[in-house]
Structures are given as C-alpha cells and as structure tokens.
VMD Tcl script that draws the C-alpha trace (Angstrom):
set ca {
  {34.94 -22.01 15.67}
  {31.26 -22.48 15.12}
  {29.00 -24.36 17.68}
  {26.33 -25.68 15.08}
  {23.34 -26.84 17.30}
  {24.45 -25.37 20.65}
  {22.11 -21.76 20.57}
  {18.82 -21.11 21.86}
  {16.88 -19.98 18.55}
  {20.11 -19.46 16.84}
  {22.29 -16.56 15.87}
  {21.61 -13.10 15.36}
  {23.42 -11.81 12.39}
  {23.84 -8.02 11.61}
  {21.27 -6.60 9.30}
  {22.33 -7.02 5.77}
  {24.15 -3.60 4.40}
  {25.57 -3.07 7.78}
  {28.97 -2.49 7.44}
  {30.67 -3.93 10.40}
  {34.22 -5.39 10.78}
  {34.46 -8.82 11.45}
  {30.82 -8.20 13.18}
  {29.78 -11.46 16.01}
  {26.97 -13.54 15.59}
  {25.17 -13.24 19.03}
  {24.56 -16.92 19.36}
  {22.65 -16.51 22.93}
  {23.10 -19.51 25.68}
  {24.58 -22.53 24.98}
  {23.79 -25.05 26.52}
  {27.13 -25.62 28.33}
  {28.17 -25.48 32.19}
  {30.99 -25.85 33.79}
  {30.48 -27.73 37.16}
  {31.97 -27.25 40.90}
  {34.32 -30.29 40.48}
  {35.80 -28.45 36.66}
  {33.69 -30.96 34.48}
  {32.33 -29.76 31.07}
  {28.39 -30.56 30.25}
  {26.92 -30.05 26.86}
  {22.84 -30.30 27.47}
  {23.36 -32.34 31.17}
  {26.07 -34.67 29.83}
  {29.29 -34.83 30.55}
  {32.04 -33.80 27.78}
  {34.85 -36.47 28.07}
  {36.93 -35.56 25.12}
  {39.60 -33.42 26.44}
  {40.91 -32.04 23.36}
  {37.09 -30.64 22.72}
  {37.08 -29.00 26.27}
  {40.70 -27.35 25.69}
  {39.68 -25.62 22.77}
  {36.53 -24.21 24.25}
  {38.84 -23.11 27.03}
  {40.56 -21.55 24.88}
  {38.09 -19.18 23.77}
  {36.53 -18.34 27.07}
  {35.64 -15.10 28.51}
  {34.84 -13.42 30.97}
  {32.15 -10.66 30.38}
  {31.98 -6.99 32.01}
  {27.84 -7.93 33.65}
  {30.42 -11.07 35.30}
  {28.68 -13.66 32.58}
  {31.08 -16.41 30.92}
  {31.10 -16.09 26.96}
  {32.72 -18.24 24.35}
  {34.13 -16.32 21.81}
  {35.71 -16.46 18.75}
  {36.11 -13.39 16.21}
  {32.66 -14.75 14.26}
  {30.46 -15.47 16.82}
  {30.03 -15.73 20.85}
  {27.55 -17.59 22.90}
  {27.22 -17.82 27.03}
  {27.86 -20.59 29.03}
  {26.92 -21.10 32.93}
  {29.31 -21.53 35.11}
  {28.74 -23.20 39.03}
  {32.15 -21.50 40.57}
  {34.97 -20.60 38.90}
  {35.94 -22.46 34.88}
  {39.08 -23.82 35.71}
  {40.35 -26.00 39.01}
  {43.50 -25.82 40.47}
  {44.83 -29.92 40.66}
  {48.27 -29.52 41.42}
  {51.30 -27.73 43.24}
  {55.15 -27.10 42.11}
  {57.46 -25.47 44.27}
  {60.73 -24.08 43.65}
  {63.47 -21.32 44.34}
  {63.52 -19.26 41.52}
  {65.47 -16.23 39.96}
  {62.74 -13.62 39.84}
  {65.16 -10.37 38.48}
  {66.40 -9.63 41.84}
  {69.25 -12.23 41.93}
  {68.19 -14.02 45.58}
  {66.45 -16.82 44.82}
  {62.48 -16.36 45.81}
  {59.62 -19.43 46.32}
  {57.60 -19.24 43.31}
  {54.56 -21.83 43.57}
  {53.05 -23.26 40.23}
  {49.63 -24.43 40.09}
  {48.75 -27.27 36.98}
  {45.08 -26.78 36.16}
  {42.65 -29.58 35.58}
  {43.18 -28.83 31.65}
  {47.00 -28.97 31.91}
  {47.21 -24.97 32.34}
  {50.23 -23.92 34.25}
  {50.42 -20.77 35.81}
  {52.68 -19.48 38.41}
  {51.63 -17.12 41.27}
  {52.81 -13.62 41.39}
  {51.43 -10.19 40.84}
  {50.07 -11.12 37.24}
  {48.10 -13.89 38.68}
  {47.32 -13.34 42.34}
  {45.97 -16.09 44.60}
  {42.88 -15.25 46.84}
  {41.17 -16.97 49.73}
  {37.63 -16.48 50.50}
  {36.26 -17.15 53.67}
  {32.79 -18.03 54.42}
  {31.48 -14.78 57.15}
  {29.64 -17.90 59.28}
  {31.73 -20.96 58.71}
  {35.27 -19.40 57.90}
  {35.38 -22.40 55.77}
  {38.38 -20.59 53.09}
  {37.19 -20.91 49.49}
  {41.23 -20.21 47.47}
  {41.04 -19.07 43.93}
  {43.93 -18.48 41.40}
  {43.86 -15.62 38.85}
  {45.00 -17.75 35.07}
  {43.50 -15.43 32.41}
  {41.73 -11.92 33.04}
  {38.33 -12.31 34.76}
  {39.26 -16.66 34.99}
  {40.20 -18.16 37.81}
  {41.23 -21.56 39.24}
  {39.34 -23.08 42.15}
  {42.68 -24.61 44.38}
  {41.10 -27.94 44.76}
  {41.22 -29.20 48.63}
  {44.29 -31.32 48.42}
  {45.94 -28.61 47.11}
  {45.10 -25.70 49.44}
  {46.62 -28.22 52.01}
  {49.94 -28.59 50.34}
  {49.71 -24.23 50.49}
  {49.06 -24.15 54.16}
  {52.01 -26.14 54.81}
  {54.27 -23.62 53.05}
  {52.31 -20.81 54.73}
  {54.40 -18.34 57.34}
  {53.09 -15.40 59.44}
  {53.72 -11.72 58.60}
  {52.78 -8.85 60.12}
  {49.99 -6.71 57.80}
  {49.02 -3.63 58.76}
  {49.49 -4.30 62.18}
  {48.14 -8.15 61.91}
  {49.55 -11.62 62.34}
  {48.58 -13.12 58.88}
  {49.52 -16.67 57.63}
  {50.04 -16.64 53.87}
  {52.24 -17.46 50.92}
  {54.77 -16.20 48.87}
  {55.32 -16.43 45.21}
  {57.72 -14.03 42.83}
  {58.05 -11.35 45.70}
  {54.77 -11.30 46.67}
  {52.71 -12.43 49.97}
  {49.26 -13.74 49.67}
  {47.45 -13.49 52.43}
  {45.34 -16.90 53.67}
  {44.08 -16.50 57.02}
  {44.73 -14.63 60.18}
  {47.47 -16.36 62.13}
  {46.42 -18.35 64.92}
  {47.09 -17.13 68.74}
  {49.41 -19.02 70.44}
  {47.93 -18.13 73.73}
  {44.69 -20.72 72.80}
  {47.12 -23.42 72.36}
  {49.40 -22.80 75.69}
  {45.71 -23.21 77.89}
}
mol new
graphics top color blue
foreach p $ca { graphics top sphere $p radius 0.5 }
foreach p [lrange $ca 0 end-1] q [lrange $ca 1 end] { graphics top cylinder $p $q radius 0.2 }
display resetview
C-alpha cells in the first residue's frame, strides 16, 4: 500500500547496490492521528470513508520506542496517536465451552471498526486508574502492542457483571472471561455503606 502525498520530505530509499530483501521505504510522519473518541484525521480532517480507515488498520503497528507505524512490506510511515487506535463500542456476553467442559462467561468486545475480540489470556483487559481522581481508564489488548479504549457505556455494562474475589489477600471487583479474572477496582467496604 503506498501513501502517495502523506510523508514529510518523502521516502528514504536504500542506497542503490544495496542488497536488501524486500528493504522499507522510511516514509517519516504522516500526517495522520488517531483521536480520543477513535476518529481517523488525514492533515486535521476527518477520514469518513470506513473502508479507507480499515485498511490502514490493518497495517498498524506498534513500535518497540512505543510509536504507532503503518506498515506494509514496501514502506512504513508514523502516525500520532491521542490514546489508544482502536475503541471498544460494544459488549457480548455468553456461556461458553472454553476446553474444560463447564461452561465459562466469555465477554466479547466489537470495536469501533467492526473488530471483535474476546477477552481471555491472549487479549487481557486492563483498568487504569487515575493516582488523584481514581477516575478508571479500561483498555482491551486486540493485536500486540494495540489496544481498545472500553468506551464509557461500555465499562458500565462490565461493572455490572463484575464480582469480588479475594487477590492476594484483597477484596477485588473484576471480570471474568475464558478462565480468567480481570481485576477492575478494589471492592468496596461494606462497613461505609452500613453508617
């Protein structure tokens, strides 16, 4: 896939007589972010064909410095990216057969790109919380190094399946999906609410 007029000073290409295989083109920063709310801009617009941002999706990555790169085997080119590329729009839940014949909760998250991915060890959920506001920021793992923001409504629809267990000593409220628990928050003390 080639991004004609999306680089900075355009592509770098190897120095002829170097033999490389299937060598990138270093095509800089384009000039592409990915917003809080999981909208697309090319140069401060917004990219409304869907199709277009699927395919860019498709060839994201995430680099080792923590950078966002689209890649393709010819060339690759770095994007910005506000919070995390993908957002998490909506919940399935379900009893499901995970290999251990008693039926478990599995919960499916739809991304905003029509991505589904269920929870589990390959793609662990995480919750954030702000140190001063303990305001819970919940991320889901889709691709190595690319996660799903769990939009608001969402995270709601989690707490409501959430159910304390004891970790490492600790009343935790979380989730579980395949056989795993996914810790949220720390479970609330009852003794606030008898007084």
């Amino acid at each position: 896939m080639t991004v004609h007029g999306m680089e900075k000073g355009g592509c770098s290409v190897p120095p002829a007589g170097t033999v490389l295989a299937r060598a990138k083109m270093d095509c800089g920063n384009y000039a592409i972010r990915i917003a809080r709310d999981g909208t697309w801009y090319y140069r401060g617009s917004p990219i409304n064909r869907k199709p277009l941002v699927c395919l860019f999706a498709s060839v994201l990555k995430r680099g080792e410095d923590g950078g966002y790169w689209l890649e393709t085997p010819a060339e690759r080119g770095r994007i910005e990216v506000e919070d995390a590329p993908f957002l998490a729009v909506e919940l399935f839940w379900r009893d499901c057969d995970c290999g251990c014949a008693v039926p478990q909760q599995c919960l499916t998250f739809r991304t905003n790109l029509d991505e589904l991915v269920t929870a589990g060890p390959a793609h662990p959920i995480r919750v954030h919380l702000d140190p001063a506001t303990r305001e819970p920021r919940p991320y889901i793992l889709v691709r190595p190094g690319l996660e799903a923001r769990i939009s608001r409504a969402v995270f709601y629809e989690l707490v409501a399946l959430a159910q304390p267990e004891t970790v490492e000593g600790r009343e935790i409220l979380g989730v579980w999906s395949e056989g795993t628990f996914f810790p949220i928050d720390e479970a609330p003390s009852l003794d606030l609410a008898a007084e």
